[in-house]
N, C-alpha and C positions, 0 to 999 in steps of 0.2 A: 446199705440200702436205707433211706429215709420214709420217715413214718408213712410220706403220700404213696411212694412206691407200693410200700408193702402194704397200705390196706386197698389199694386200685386192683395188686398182683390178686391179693383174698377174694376182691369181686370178680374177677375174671374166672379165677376158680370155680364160683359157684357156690351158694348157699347150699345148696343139695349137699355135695361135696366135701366143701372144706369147713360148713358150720355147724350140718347138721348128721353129719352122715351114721348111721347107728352104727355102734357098737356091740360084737358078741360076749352076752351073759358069762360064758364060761370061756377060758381062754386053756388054748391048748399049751398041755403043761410042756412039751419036749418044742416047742417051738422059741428060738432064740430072743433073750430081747435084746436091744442097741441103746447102749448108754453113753451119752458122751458131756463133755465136762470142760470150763476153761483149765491153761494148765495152770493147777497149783500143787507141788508135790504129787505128782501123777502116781511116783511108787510107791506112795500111801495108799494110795485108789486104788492101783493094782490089787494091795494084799488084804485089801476089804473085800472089793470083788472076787478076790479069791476064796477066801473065808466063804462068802458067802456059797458061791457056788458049791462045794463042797460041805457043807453041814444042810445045805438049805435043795441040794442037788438042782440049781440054776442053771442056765447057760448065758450068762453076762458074758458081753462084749465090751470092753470101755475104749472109748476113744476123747484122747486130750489136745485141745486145742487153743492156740495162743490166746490169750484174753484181748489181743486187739481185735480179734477177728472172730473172738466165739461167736459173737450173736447176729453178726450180717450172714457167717456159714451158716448157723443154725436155720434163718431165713430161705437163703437160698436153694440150700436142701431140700428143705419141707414144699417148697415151688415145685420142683423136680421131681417131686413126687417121692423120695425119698422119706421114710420114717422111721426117726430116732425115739423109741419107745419112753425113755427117762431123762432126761436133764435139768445141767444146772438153768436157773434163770435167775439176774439178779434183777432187782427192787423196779431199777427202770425201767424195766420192758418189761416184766410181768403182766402187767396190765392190757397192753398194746399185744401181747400173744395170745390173751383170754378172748379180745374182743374182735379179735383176728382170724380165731380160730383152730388155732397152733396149738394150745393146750387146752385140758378141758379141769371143770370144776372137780374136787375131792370128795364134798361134802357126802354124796349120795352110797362112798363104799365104805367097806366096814372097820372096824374099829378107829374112826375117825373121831368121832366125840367123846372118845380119852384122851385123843392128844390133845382136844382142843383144851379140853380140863384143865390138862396138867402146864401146857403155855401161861409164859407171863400176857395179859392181857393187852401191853401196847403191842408185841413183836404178834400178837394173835391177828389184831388188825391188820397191821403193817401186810399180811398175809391175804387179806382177803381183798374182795373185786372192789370197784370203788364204791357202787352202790353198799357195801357190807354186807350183802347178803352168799355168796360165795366163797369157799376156800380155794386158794388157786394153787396151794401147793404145802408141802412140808419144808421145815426149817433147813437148810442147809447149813447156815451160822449165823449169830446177830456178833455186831460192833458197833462200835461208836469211836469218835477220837477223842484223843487224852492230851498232856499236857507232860512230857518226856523231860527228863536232866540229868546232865553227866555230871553226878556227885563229885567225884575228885577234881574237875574244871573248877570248880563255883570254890570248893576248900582250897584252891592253888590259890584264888584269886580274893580269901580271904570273906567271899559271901559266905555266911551264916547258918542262910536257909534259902530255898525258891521262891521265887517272887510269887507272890499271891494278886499282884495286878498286874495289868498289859505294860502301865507307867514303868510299874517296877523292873518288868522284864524285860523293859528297855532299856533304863537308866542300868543296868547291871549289863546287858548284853554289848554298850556302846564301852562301859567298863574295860572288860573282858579284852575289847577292843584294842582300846588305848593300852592297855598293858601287855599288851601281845601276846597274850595267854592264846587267844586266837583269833583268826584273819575274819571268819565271817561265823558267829558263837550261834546265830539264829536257822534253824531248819526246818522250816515249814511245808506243807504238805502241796505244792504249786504244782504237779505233774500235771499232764493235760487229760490223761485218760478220768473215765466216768467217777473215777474213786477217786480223784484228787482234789483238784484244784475247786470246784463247785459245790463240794459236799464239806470243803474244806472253808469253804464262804459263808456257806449257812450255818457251822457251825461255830466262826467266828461273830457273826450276825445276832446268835441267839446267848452267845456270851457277853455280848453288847446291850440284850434285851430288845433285840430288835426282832419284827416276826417280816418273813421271807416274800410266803405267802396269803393271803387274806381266806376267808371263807369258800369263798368259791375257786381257790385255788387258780387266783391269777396273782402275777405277780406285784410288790409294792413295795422296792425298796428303791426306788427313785421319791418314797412319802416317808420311810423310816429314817431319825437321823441316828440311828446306831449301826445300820446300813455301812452309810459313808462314813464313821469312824471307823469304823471293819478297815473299808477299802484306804483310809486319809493314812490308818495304821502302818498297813501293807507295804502303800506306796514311802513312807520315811521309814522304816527297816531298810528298803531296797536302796534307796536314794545313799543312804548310810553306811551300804554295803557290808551291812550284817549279816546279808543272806548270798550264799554261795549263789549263785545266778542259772548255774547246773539243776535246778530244779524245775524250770521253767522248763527245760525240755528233756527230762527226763518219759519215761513214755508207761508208769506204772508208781502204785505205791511200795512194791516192793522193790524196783530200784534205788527209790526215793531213801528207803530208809537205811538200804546198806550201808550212805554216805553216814550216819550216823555209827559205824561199826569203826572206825577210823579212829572216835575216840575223839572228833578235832570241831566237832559242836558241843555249845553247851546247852539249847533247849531243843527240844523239838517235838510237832502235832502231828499225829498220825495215828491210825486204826489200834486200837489197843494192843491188839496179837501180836503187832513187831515187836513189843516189848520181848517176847519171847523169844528172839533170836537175838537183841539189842543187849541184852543183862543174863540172858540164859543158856548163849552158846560160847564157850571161850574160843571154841576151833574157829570159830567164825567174826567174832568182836572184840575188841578191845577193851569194852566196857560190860565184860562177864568177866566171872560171874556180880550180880546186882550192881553194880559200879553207876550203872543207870538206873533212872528209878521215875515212879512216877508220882505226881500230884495233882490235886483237882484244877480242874480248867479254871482261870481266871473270868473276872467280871461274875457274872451268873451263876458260874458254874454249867452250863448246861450246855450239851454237843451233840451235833446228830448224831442218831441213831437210825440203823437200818439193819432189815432181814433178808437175808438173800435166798433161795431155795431150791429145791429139787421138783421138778412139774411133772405130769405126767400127757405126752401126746395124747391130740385128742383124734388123732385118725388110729391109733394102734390096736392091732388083732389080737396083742395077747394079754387083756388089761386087767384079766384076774391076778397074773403074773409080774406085769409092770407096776401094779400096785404093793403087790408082795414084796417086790424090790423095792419101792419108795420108802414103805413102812421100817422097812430095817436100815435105809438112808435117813431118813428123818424122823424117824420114831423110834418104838422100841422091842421091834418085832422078835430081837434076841432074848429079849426079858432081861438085860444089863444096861442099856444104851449103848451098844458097841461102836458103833460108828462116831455118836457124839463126843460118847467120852474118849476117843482114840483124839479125834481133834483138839480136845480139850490138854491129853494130853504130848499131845505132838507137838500142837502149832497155837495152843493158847488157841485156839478158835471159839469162842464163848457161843451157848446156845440157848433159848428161850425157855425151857424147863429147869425151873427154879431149885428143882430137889436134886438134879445132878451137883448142886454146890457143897449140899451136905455128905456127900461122899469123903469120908478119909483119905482114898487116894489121890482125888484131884482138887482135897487142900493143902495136901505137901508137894503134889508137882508144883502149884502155882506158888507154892511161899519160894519158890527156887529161882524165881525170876518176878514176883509183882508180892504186893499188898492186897490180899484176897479182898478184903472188908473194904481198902477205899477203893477198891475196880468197883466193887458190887456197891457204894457210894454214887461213886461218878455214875453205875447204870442209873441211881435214881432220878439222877438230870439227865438223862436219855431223854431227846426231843424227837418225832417223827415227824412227819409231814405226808398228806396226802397229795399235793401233787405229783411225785413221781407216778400215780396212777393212771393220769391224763393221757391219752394219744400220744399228745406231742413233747409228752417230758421227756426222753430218751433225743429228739433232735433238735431242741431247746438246750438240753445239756449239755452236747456238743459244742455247738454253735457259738454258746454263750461264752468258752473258756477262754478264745485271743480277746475279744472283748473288755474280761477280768485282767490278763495279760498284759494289754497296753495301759491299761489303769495302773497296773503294778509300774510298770516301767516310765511312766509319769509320760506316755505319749497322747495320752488325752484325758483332762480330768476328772475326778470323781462323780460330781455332777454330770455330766454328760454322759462317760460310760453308767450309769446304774441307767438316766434316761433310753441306752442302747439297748439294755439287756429288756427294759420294761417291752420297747417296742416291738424287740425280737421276739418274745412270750408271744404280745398280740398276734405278731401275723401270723404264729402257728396254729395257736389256739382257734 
């Protein structure tokens, strides 16, 4: 469903209805709530929601859903009149659910302004409506992407150390080549879904020192020339056939990085938390335990960064309840961070409360697979951006990836695709 759809679907609804409709004070406790969630590790979900309901005597329901298709289901339901009491919602539709009327604000329930305390203050933001005056949800998890290396590749091939420029990480990548260490050493983050290929731009963009979007959050990288060194990059890797070509249609970033478990790349960008199955699972990689490793992004340094989160329906009946669930999804209703620190330690899921770092436990799970001090490094070049708040950023995002796509495969040049992408922004905007 695209953004016109869904906000024509909202007016036909009714402001009465779907924008304003009040809510009851007290929510009846023995009434069920409906949680549903893209799938990631759903049997981790499972035995949180189970915890829960059992110490907290809940009645959670969770329901897991392919990440191609969480958020058009999510839409369509909520049409139907169906209501899903808690979910996830990531960065790009957050906004477009608030002003839609799909979710409602947090700010006005209780223990809200300790979490807000204890949040690092860029993922605080990254959380609220665009105006800044609303919370639209609790943390789910923040990431950023990193700058990945299979240590024993680079020492076969008699490199040193990882390249600290783009230069370098080619002139070593074409290396690598020639000596048949391997067939294509470059793995980059090119998938087409939301988490790829686009987030994967901007954060080559702002390693370039180039900015994405301007003030009022339209777009300007048909005026930036770091921009097109991004994309001039891209497209001479590929042309070069450093890069497997299987990533362009791969349909997710965790397919994306399996190909790194192979053992048969030597760099690779992507969400930090693959590191964690990359270097930290042997049943699963070839390149565990540590074998892979990471170092700061070239150029700048600096890579988007985004928070994703748990929202709470704004048509729901039982929202003393569905809050009470939120708070021990994104907060710390446990008085432990259970849920955070389960992620933290599962799946390397990183999350925007600072003081979860100083934990002894989740600084010996992460010495087991990452460099605590240079992940929490790289967060300090964590870039956000507000336009994912727009309307139209979620079908803008879309839109825009064959676009990037044919740029990469040298079917239209750089110049012209970034002019594509500028125009495409307009007509949505």
């Amino acid at each position: 469903m695209d953004r016109r759809t869904f906000l024509e679907l909202a007016g036909i609804a009714g402001a009465s209805t779907l924008l304003t409709e009040a809510l009851p004070s007290v929510a009846r406790a023995d009434k069920p709530i409906n949680f549903s969630g893209w799938v990631f590790k759903p049997d981790t979900v499972k035995d949180y929601v189970s915890f829960y309901n059992q110490k907290f005597t809940g009645q959670v329901t969770y329901e897991a859903i392919p990440w191609a298709q969480y958020h058009p289901t999510m839409e369509t339901r909520a049409f139907a009149g169906e209501i899903v009491d808690v979910m996830y919602c990531n960065h790009n539709n957050r906004e477009r659910w608030f002003e839609s009327g799909l979710i409602r604000a947090v700010d006005d329930l209780p223990g809200v302004d300790e979490l807000k305390r204890k949040m690092s203050p860029a993922n605080l933001d990254s959380l609220k409506s665009k105006d800044g005056s609303k919370l639209l949800g609790l943390p789910y998890f923040t990431s950023l992407f990193v700058l990945m290396y299979n240590e024993p590749m680079l020492a076969q091939a008699g490199i040193k150390a990882p390249a600290k420029s783009w230069d370098e990480l080619i002139d070593q990548c074409l290396k690598l080549k020639k000596d048949k260490v391997s067939d294509t050493p470059f793995l980059p983050n090119w998938n087409a879904s939301p988490s790829g290929t686009m987030p994967q731009l901007m954060t080559d963009c702002f390693s370039e020192g180039a900015q994405v979007f301007d003030a009022k959050n339209q777009l300007i990288v048909d005026q930036e020339p770091g921009a097109a060194r991004a994309l001039e990059r891209w497209q001479k890797v590929y042309k070069a056939d450093l890069v497997n070509p299987e990533v362009l249609t791969k349909t997710s970033s965790t397919d994306t990085h399996r190909l790194m478990w192979t053992g048969r790349y030597a760099y690779h960008t992507n969400h930090s938390y693959y590191l964690k199955t990359i270097a930290g699972e042997p049943e699963n990689s070839k390149l565990a335990p540590k074998k892979a490793r990471m170092t700061m992004y070239p150029g700048t340094g600096q890579t988007y960064m985004w928070t994703d989160s748990y929202v709470v329906n704004a048509k729901t009946k039982v929202l003393d309840d569905a809050w009470k669930f939120t708070k021990f999804l994104g907060g710390n209703l446990n008085g432990d961070w259970y849920v955070q620190r389960q992620w933290c330690l599962i799946s390397g899921l990183d999350n925007p409360y600072p003081e979860m770092y100083d934990h002894a436990e989740i600084i010996k799970s992460y010495d087991r697979w990452i460099d605590l001090a240079l992940l929490r490094k790289q967060y300090e070049k964590g870039k956000v951006i507000a336009a994912y708040k727009e309307p139209w950023y979620g079908e803008y995002d879309t839109r825009a990836v064959p676009i990037v796509h044919d740029m990469i495969r040298g079917n239209t040049t750089v110049a012209k695709g970034l002019k594509d992408l500028v125009k495409l922004q307009k007509s949505l905007a």
